[in-house]
C-alpha positions as CSV (number, residue, x, y, z in Angstrom):
1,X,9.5,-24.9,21.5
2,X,10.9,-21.3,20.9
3,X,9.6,-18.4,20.0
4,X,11.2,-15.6,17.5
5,X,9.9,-12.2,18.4
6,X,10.1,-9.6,15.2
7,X,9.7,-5.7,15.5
8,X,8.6,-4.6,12.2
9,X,10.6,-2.2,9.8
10,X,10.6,-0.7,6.6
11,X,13.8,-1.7,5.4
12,X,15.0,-4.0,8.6
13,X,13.3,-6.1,10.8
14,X,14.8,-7.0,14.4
15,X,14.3,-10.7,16.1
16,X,15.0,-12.0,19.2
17,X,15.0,-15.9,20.5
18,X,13.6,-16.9,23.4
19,X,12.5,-20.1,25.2
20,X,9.4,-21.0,26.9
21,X,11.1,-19.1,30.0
22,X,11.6,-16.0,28.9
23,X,15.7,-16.7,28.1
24,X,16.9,-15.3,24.9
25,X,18.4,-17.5,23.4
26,X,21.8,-15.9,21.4
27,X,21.6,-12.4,21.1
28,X,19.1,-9.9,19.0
29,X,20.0,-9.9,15.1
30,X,19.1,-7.6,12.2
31,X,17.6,-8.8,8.8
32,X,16.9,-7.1,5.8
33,X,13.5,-6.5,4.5
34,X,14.2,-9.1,1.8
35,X,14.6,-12.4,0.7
36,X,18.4,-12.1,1.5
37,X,17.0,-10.9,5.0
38,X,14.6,-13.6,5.2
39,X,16.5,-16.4,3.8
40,X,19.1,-15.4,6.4
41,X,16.4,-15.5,9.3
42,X,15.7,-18.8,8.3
43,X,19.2,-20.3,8.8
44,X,19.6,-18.3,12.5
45,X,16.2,-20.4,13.4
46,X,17.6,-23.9,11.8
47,X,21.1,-23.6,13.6
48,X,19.7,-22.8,16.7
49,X,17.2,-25.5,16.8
50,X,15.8,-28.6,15.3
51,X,12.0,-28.1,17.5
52,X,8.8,-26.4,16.9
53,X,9.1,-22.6,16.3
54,X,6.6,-20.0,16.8
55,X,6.9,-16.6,15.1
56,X,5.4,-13.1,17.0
57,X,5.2,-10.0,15.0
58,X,3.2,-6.5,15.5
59,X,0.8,-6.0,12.4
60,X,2.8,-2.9,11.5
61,X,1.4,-1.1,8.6
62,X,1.7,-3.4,5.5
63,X,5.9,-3.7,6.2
64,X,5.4,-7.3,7.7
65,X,3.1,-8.6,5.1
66,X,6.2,-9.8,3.0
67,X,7.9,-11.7,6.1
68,X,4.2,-12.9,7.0
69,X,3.8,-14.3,3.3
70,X,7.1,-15.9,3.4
71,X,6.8,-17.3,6.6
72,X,3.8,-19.2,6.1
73,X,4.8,-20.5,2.8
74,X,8.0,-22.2,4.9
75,X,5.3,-23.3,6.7
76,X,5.6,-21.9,10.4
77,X,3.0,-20.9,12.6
78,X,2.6,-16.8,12.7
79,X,1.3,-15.2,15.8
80,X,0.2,-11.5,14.6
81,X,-0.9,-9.2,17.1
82,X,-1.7,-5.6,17.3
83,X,0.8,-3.4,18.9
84,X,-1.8,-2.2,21.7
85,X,-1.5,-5.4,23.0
86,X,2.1,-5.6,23.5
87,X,2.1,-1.6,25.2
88,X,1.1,-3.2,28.7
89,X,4.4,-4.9,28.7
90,X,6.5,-1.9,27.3
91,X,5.4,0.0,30.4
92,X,7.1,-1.9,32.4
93,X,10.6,-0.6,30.6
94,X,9.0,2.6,30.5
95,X,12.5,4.1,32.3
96,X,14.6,2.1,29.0
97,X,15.0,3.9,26.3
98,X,12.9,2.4,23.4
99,X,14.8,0.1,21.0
100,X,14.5,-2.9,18.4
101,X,16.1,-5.2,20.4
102,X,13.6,-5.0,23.6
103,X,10.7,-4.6,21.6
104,X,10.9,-8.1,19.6
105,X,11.7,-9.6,22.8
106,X,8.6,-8.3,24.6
107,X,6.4,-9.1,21.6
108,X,8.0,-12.9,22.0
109,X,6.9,-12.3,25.9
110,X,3.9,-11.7,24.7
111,X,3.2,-14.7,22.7
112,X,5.0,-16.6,25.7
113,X,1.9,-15.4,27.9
114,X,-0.5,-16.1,25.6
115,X,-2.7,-13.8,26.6
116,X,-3.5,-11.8,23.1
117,X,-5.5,-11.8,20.3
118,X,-4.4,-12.7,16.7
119,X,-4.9,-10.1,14.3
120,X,-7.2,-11.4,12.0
121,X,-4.8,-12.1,8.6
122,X,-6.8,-12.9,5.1
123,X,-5.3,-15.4,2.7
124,X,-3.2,-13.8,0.5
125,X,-5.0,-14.3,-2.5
126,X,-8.1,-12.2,-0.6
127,X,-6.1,-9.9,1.0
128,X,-4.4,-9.4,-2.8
129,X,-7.9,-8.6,-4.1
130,X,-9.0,-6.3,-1.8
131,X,-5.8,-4.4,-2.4
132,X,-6.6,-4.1,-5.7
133,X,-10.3,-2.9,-4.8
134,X,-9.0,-0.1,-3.0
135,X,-6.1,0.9,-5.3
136,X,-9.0,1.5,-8.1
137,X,-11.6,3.3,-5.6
138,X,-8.1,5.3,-5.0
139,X,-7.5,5.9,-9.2
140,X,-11.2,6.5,-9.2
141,X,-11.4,8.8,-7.0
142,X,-8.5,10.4,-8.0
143,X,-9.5,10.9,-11.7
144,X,-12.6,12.7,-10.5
145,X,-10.8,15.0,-9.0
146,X,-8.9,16.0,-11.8
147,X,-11.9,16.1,-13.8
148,X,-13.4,18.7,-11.0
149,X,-10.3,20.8,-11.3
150,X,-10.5,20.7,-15.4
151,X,-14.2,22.0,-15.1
152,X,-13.6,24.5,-12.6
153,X,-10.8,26.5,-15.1
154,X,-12.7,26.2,-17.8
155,X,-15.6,27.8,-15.6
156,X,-13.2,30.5,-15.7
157,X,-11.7,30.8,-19.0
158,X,-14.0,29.3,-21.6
159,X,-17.7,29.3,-19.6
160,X,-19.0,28.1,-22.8
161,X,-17.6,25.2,-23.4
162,X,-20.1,23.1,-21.3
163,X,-22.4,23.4,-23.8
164,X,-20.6,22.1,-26.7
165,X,-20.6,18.4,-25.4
166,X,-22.3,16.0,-23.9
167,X,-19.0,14.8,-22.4
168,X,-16.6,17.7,-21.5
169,X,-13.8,14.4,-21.2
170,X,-15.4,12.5,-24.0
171,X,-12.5,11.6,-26.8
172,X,-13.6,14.3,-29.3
173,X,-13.5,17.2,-26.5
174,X,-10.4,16.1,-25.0
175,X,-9.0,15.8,-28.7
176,X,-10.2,20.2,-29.1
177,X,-8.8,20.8,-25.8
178,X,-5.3,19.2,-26.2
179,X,-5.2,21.6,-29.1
180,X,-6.7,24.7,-28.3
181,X,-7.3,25.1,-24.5
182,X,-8.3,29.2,-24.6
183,X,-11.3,30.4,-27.1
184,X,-9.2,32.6,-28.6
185,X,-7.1,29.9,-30.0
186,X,-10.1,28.3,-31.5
187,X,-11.4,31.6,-33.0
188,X,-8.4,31.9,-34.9
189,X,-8.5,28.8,-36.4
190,X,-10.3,28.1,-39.3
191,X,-13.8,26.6,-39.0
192,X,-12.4,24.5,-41.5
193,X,-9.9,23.2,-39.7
194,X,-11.6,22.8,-36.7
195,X,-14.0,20.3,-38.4
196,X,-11.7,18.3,-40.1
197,X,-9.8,18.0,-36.2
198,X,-13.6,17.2,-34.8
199,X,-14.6,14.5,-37.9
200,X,-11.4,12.9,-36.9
201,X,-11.6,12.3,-32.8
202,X,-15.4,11.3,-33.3
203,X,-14.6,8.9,-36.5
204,X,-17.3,10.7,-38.8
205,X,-20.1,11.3,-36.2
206,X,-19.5,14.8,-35.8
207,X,-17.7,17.8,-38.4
208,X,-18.0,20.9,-39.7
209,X,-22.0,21.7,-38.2
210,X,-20.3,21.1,-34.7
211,X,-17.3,23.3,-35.4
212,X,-19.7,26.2,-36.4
């Protein structure tokens, strides 16, 4: 069995080959963050041997979820460990200069021990979802703090707006405030106008008694 240590990059990712000794097997190689990258991974692994294969890789950010996903749809088995586990070994090149090359080769030592504990990895379609979950808690709570913003300049400007709506971002108030965003603007105006604009944005609910 061998076992292909990968240090995590953005853009590149670093492996190194070992055997169940500790002998690297070849030298260190650079792939691409890619399917290029990976497809040429693949074909390193398959020329240099025809046995089991065990892959090692630091859960690094989310920049090895791609490899992981591929890697498992090849069907290999994925060791993935968190990098605090791997910085007992590192000490011992603490006088070496850090580098990709050593570092996928300790994290292959360290699967070689065996002595480390997977990071727990969802299935895809899971750890998919829950992406999702946060991305909208992250729109959600991004929108609200627009909305604070919004409300704290019209504070400033047009204090009496509050009380014109129910809902300050409600389509018929956003509709009078993508048109006239300072009260002067809207005294100006004929009340006419203005209830023609509000009948409009609230399809007939509201017209001319909310413009006055």
């Amino acid at each position: 069995m061998l076992i292909v240590g990968i240090d995590i990059g953005k853009r590149n990712h670093e492996a190194t080959i070992i055997d169940q000794k500790g002998s690297i097997i070849g030298k260190s190689f650079r792939f691409a963050n890619s399917i290029t990258g990976f497809n040429r991974l693949m074909e390193t692994v398959r020329r240099t041997t025809d046995n089991d294969v065990v892959f090692g890789m630091e859960a690094t950010g989310h920049y090895w979820l791609a490899l992981y996903t591929h890697l498992r749809k090849e069907g290999f088995t994925i060791r993935v460990i968190n990098a605090i586990q791997s910085d007992a070994l590192r000490a011992m090149y603490i006088r070496q200069q850090k580098n990709d090359s050593r570092d996928s080769f300790i994290i292959a030592d360290v699967i070689r021990f065996g002595r480390f504990c997977e990071t727990t990895v969802s299935t895809p379609d899971l750890y998919a979802l829950r992406e999702l979950c946060r991305h909208r808690f992250y729109i959600v709570d991004t929108v609200s703090g627009i909305k604070r913003k919004v409300i704290a300049l019209l504070d400033q400007i047009f204090p009496e707006y509050e009380n014109l709506f129910t809902d300050t971002f409600g389509k018929t108030s956003l509709e009078l405030l993508s048109e006239y965003t300072k009260p002067e603007e809207i005294l100006n105006v004929d009340k006419n106008k203005h209830g023609e604009t509000i009948n409009i944005a609230s399809q007939g609910r509201l017209g001319l008694k909310r413009a006055s």
